[in-house]
Each structure stands twice: as C-alpha cells, then as structure tokens.
C-alpha positions as CSV (number, residue, x, y, z in Angstrom):
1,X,-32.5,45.4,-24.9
2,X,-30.8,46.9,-27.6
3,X,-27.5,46.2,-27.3
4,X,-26.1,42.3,-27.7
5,X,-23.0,40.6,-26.3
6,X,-21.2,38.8,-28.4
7,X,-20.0,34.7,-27.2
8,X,-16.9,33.3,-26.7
9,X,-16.0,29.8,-25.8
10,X,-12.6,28.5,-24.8
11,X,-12.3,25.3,-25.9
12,X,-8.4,24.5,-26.7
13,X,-6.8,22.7,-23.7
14,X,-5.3,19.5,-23.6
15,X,-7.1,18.7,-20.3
16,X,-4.0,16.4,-19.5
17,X,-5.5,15.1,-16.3
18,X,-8.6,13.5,-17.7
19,X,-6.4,11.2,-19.4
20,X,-7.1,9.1,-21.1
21,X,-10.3,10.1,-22.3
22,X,-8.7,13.3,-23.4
23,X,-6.6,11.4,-26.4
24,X,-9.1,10.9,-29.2
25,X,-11.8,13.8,-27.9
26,X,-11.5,16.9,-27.1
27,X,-12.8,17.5,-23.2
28,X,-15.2,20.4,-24.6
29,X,-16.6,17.7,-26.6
30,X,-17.0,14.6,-23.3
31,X,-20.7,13.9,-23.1
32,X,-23.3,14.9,-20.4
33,X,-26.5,12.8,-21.4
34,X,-25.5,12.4,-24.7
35,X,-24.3,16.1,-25.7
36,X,-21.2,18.1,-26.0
37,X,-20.6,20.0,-22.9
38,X,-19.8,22.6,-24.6
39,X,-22.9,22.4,-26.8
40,X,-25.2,23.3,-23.3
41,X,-23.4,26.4,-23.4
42,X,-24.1,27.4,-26.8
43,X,-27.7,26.8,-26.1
44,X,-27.3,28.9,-23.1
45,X,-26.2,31.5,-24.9
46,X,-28.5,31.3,-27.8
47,X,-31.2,32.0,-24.9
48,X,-30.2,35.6,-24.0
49,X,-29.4,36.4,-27.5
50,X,-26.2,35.7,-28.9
51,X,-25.7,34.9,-32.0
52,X,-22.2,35.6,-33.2
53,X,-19.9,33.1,-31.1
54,X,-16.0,32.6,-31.3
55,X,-14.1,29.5,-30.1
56,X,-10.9,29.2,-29.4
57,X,-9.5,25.9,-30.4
58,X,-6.7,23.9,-30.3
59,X,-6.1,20.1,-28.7
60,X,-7.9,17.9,-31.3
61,X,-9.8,21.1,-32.7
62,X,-10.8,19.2,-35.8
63,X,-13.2,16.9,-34.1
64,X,-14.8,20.1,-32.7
65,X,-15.0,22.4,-35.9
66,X,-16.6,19.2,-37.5
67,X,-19.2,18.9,-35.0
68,X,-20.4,22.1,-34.9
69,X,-19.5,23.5,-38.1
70,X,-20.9,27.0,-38.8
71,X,-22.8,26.7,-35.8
72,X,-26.1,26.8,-38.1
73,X,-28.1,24.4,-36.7
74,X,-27.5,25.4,-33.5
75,X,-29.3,29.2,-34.5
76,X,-25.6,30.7,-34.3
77,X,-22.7,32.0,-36.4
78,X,-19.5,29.8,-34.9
79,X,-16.1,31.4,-36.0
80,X,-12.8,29.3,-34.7
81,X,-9.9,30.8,-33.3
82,X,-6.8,28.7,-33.7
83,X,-4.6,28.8,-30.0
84,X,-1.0,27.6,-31.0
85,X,0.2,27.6,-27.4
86,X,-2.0,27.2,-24.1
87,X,-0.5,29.5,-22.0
88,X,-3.7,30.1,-19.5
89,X,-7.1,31.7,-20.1
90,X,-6.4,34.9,-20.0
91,X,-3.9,33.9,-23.0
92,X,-6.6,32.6,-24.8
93,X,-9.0,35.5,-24.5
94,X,-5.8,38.2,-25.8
95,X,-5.9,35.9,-29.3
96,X,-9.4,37.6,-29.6
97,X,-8.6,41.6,-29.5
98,X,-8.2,42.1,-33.3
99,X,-12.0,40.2,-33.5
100,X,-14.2,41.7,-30.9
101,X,-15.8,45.0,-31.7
102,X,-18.1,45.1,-28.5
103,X,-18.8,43.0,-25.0
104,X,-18.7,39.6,-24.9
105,X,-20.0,36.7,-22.3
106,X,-17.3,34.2,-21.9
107,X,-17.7,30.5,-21.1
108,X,-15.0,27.8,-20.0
109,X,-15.1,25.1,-22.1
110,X,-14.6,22.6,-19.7
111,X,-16.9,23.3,-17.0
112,X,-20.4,21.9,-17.0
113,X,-23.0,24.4,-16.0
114,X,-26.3,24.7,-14.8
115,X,-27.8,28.4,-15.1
116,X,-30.9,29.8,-13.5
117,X,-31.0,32.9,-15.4
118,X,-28.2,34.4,-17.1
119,X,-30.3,37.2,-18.3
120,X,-29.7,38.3,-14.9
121,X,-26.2,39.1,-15.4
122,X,-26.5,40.7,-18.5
123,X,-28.9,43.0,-17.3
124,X,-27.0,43.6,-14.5
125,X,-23.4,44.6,-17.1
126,X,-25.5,46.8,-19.1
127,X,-27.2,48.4,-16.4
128,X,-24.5,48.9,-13.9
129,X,-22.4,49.7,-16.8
130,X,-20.0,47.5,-15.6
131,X,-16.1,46.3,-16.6
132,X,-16.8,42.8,-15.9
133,X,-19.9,40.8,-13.9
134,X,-18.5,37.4,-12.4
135,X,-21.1,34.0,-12.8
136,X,-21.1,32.7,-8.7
137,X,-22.8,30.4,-6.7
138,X,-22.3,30.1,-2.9
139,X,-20.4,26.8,-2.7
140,X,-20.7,24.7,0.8
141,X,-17.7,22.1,-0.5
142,X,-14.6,23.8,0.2
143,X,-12.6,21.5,-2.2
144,X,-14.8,22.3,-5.5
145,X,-13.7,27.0,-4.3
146,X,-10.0,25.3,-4.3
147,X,-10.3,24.4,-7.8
148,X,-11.8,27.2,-9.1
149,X,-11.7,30.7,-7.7
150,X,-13.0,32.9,-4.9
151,X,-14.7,35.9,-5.0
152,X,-14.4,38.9,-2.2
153,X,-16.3,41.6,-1.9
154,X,-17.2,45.2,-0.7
155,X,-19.7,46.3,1.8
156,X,-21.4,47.9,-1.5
157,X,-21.8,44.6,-3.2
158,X,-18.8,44.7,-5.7
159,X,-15.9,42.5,-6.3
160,X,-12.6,43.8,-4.4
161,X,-10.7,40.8,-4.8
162,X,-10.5,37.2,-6.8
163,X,-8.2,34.4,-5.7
164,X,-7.3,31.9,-8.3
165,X,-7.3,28.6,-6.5
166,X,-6.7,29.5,-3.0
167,X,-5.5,27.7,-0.4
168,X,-6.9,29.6,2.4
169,X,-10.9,30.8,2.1
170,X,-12.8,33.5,3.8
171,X,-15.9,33.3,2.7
172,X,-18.0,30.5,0.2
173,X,-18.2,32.6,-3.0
174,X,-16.9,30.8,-5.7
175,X,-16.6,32.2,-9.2
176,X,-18.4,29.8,-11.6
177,X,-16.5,30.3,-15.0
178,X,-18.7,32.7,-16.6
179,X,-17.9,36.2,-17.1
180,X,-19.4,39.2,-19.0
181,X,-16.6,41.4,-20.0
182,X,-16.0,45.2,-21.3
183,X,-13.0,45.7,-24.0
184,X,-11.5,47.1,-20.8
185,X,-10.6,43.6,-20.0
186,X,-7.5,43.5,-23.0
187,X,-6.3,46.6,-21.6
188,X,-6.0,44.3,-18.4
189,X,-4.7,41.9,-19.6
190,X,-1.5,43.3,-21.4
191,X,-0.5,44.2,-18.3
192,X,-1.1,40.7,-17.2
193,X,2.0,38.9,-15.6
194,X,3.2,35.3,-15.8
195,X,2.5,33.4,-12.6
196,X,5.2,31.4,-10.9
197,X,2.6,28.6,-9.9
198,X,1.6,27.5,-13.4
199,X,3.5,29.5,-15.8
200,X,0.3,30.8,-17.3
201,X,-1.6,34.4,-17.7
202,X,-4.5,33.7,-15.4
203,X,-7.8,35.6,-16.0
204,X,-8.5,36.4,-12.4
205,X,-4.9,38.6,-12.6
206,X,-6.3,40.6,-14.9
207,X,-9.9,41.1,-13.7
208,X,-7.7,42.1,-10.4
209,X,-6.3,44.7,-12.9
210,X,-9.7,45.7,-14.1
211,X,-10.8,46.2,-10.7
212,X,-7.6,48.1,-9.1
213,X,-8.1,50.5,-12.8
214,X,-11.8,51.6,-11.2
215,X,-13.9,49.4,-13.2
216,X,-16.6,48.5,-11.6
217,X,-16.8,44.5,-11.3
218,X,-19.8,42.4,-9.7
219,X,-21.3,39.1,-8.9
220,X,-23.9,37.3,-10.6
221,X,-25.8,34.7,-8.5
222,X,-26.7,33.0,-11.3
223,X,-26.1,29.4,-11.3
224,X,-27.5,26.2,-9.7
225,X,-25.0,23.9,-10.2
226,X,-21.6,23.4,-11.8
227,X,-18.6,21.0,-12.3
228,X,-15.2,22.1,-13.2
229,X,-14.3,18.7,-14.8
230,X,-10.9,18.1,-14.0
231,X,-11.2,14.0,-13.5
232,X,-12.8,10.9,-15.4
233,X,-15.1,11.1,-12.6
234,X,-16.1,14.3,-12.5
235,X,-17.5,13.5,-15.8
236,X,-19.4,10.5,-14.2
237,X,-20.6,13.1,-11.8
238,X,-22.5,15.4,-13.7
239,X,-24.0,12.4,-16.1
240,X,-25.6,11.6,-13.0
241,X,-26.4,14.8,-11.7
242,X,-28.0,16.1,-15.5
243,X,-29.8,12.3,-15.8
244,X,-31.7,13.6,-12.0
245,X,-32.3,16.9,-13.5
246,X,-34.5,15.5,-16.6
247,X,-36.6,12.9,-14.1
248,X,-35.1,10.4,-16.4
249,X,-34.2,6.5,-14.7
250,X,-31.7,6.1,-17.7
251,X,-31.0,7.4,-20.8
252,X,-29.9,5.7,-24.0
253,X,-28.6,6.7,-27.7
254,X,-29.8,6.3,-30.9
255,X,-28.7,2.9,-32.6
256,X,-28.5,1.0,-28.9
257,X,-28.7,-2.6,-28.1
258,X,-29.8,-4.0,-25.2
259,X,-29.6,-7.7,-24.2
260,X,-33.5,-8.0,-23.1
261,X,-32.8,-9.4,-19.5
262,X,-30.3,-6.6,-19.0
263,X,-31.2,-3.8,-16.3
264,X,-30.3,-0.6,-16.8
265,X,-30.9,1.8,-13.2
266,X,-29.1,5.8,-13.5
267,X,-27.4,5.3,-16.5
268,X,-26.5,7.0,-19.7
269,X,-25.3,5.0,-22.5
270,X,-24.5,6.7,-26.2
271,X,-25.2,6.1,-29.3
272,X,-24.8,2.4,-30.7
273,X,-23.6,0.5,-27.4
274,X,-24.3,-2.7,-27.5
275,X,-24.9,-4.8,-24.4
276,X,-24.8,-8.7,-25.4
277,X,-25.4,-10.0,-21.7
278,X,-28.3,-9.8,-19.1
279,X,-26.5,-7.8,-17.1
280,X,-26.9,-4.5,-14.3
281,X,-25.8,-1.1,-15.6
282,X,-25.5,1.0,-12.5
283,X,-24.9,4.6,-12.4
284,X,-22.8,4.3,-15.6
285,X,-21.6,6.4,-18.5
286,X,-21.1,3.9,-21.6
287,X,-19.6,6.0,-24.5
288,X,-20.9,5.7,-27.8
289,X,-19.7,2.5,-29.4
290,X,-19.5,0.7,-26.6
291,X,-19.5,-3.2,-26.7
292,X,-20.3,-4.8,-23.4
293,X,-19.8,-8.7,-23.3
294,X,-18.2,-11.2,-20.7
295,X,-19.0,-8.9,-17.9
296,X,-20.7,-9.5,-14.3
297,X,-22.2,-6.3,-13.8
298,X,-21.5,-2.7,-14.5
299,X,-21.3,0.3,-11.7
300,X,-20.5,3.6,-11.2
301,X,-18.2,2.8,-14.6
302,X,-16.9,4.9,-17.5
303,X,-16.8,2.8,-20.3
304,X,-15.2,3.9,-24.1
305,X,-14.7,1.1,-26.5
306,X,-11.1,1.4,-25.5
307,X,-11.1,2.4,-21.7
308,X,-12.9,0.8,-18.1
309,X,-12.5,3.8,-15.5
310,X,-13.9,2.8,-11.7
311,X,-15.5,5.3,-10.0
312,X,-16.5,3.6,-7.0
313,X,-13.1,3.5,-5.8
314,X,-12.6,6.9,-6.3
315,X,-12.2,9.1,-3.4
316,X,-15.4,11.3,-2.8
317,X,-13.4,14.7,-2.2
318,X,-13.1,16.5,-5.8
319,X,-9.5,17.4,-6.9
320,X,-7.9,14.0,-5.9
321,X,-6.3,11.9,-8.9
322,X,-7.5,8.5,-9.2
C-alpha cells in the first residue's frame, strides 16, 4: 500500500471529572499496566505504518512533550500542537488544517483501546475511497453508547447518521473513537455549529456534514474492547481488564518493594512503590511512588502517593460520579 496516513492524537483536555488524578498528570498520560494510554495508541499506529504523528496538547502538556519527546524511540516523528482553548474535538482537529497535507487516522487521547486489526479500516478508506471510516464495536452495555456515540446506518452498509451521546438508542453500534478521515473533514467542520448542550464543536456534527455533502462514510468493526475513561474507576477498570489480557496474576514496576509476607492477587503497581507491611493487594492500581504502610488490606483501590480512591463502592453502571 502506497499511500500512508498520517496520526493524530488529541491529547489536550483537562479531563475535569477524573479529578483528582487529573491535577499533576495529564489523563493521556494515566497508566494501563504501567504505560501511557496514549502511548498503546502510538504503538497501534506504528503497526499499520504511520510515522509522522501530531498531538494536540494542552492541560499539563509539558509532562507529555517530556515523555515522549520527538517520538524517536517510539519509531515515530511526534510534532505538538499547542490547543489554547478546549472548545470540543472537532475544535481540536481545525488547529491542524495549516499541517496536514494528506489523510490522517485520528485517535482520542482519553480512550483506552483494544484493536483487532486496524489495517482493516485503512484498507477499507483507501479502497472505498472514502470521506471518513468510523472505529465500532457492537456494544451490549447501553450506558458505555450513552457516553460515546452511535452509529446508524444504510441498507448498503454506510453511515447515515451519528448521535453524539444519545439518550434514546436504536440499535448497539457504538463509535469507538477512532476515525480515518479525508481533508474533506475541514471543509466540514467550518461549517460546524456550536452545540447548546456543551458549548463545544462536536466531531460527530461535522462527520454529519461530511455525510449529508455525499461523502461516503463507513464502519469499521475493528475493535475488541474499549473504555472511554471518564472516572477514577474507569481507570481501575481497564488495569484490570489489560492485566487479564497479558495472562499476568499481577504486574509490578521497576524499582518495587515488597514486604515479603505481602500478597499481591490482580494488581498493578508502578514503578518504585513500596509496600512496608504483609499485607493483601487486591485488584489494585498503586501509582508509581506509592508508599503503603499502616494499612489492613488493599482492594479494588487507586492509590497515588497523594490520593486513596475506593472502587468497591462505586456503582457498577459506567457514567455515574463517585
């Protein structure tokens, strides 16, 4: 395949209701066993190809320009994009017209995402010569659609309709937070106008554009599992969910300590925690520099050096503050 998409990654929101953990990192940068979320994405993307990515950046951008740099030793070529105001995603992606030459395959910064194959859906933009193909999965919780967006479709197998957030479904297609996109798409979004529910240009408004133009838009079934992480735990969540995926019992940092008698079962603790006490750690995330001492036991916990978040308290439906 000749021609090469290039990546984009938004990664500037404040993420205001993952507070706390949002105030000294950035949410793209929250751990899934022990790595960036948004660093599985650049992998993914390295996979089919890419190797020119921009982020957009903003909330605590200098933790994430730091850890990634030039994107180097990740095999890519990381440019930053500097969002002054987070006025919704399809915002974000208009602060990128003057830099992208060609079509590009846009990730969420705050969504965790497990692909099958995303060659798929490239294949299936190029081919199709498509304005847009839409990353979905066939969602069974209605909640997790709610949060996102759905997808409706033609008899033909194209998109005629996205919902941003709806209340009222009609079918289990969610869209994932992936897209492939034309240039097309900025044309779109000019003519993309400010909601009244959150005062923000929303992406799906102008891929409804796209589509009521006569570009051709379609769905990719191409992921297994996902997480839009909204709460502290959600993050919890897809620690859990990743730890399953790699057959590990628990998984631990470099630099950690742990009390001998201790017993760690479906955790994931960073790098240099230090657990002084024979203690359980039970479906945990322990942030890196984590001191546990003068506790009983520890489950379904997110710990920071500065924070104790209880999950199991926490309501099972997603989208539910805790």
């Amino acid at each position: 395949m000749t021609q090469q998409l290039t990546g984009v990654i938004l990664a500037a929101g404040k993420g205001s209701r993952i507070q706390p953990l949002n105030l000294y990192m950035p949410k793209p940068l929250l751990p899934v066993c022990n790595k960036p979320i948004i660093q599985y994405q650049l992998e993914d993307m390295r996979r089919i190809g890419v190797r020119n990515v921009l982020m957009v950046v903003g909330h605590l951008k200098e933790e994430i320009i730091s850890y990634f740099g030039d994107g180097s030793a990740l095999g890519l070529n990381i440019h930053y994009v500097d969002q002054q105001q987070t006025l919704g995603i399809a915002h974000a992606v208009a602060q990128l017209e003057s830099q992208v030459d060609s079509p590009f395959i846009l990730f969420l910064g705050d969504i965790f995402l497990v692909p099958k194959d995303l060659q798929v859906m490239e294949r299936m933009f190029w081919e199709r010569r498509a304005g847009a193909v839409l990353a979905v999965k066939r969602e069974t919780n209605p909640e997790y659609i709610r949060r996102n967006f759905t997808v409706i479709l033609h008899a033909s197998g194209s998109v005629t309709r996205v919902i941003e957030k709806p209340r009222y479904l009609t079918n289990d297609l969610k869209g994932c937070g992936v897209y492939i996109f034309d240039l097309s798409i900025f044309d779109a979004i000019r003519r993309t106008p400010r909601t009244a529910q959150r005062d923000e240009y929303e992406i799906t408004n102008s891929i409804q554009i796209l589509i009521d133009d006569g570009f051709p838009v379609y769905p990719a079934d191409v992921i297994d599992w996902d997480m839009n992480i909204t709460f502290a735990c959600d993050l919890l969540e897809c620690n859990l969910s990743q730890l399953q995926r790699l057959g590990e019992s628990s998984l631990t940092g470099a630099g950690v300590q742990v009390h001998p008698d201790a017993v760690l079962q479906g955790s994931v603790l960073g790098d240099n925690v230090i657990v002084e006490q024979p203690i359980l750690i039970k479906d945990s995330l322990i942030f890196p520099g984590t001191r546990l001492s003068g506790r009983q036991s520890v489950e379904r916990m997110v710990l920071t050096p500065d924070l104790s978040i209880d999950c199991a308290c926490a309501q099972k439906e997603p989208g539910h503050a805790l």
